[in-house]
N, C-alpha and C positions, 0 to 999 in steps of 0.2 A: 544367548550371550548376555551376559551383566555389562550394565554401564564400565563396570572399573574391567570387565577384559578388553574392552575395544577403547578405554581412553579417551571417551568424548564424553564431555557432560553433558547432562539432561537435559534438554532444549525448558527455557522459563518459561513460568508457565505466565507471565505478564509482562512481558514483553515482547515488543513488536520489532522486526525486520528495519535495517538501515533502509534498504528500498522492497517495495512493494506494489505491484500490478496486478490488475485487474483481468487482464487480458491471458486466455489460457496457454494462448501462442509465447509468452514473454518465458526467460527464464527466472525472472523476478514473481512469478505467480505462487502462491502457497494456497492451496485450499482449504486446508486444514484454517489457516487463520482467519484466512475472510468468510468463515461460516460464521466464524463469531461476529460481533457487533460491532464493527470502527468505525471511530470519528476521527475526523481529520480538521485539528485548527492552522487556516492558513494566515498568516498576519495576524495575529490574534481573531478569526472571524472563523466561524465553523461554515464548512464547505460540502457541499451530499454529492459533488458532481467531479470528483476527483477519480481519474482513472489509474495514476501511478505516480508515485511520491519519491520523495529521496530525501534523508533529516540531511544527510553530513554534504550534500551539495547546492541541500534548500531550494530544491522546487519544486511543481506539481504540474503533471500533466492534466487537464478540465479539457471537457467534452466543447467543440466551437459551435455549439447551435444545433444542429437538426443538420446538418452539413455531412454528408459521407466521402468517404475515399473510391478511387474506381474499385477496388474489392469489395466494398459494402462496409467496410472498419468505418467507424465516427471518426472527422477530424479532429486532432486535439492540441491544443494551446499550450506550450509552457513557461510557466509563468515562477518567478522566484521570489525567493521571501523566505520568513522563517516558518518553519514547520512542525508542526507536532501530533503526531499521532496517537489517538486512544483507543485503550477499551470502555465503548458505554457500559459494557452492564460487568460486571465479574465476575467470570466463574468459576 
């Protein structure tokens, strides 16, 4: 089936999700995207330890330390500010 029989367009090829998780269990997870390279600048400051983002409500969930949940999940902190997500490399 073509794009124009099913009326969706082509998902962009550089552009990132309003929200985004890490976590396989979320329904915010995309694989396909996080194969690729992102960066995440929080407050202006680049961030490696961001588990799940959101631009349009401006926070970030970050991993609390070495700290786990009684299931074995990382606790995670969220923290607000502005947000912006990249791609490092282009493909």
């Amino acid at each position: 089936m073509s794009e124009t029989e099913n009326n969706t367009p082509p998902p962009a090829a550089d552009t990132l999700p309003d929200r985004l998780s890490t976590d396989p269990r979320s329904p915010y997870f995309n694989a396909d995207i996080l194969a690729r390279d992102i960066g995440i600048r929080f407050k202006g400051v680049e961030k490696t330890n961001v588990e799940e983002y959101c631009v349009s409500e401006g926070w970030v969930r970050v991993a609390a330390g070495k700290a786990l949940d009684r299931y074995g999940q990382p606790l995670t902190i969220k923290l607000t500010g502005t947000v912006e997500p990249y791609f490092r490399n282009k493909a």
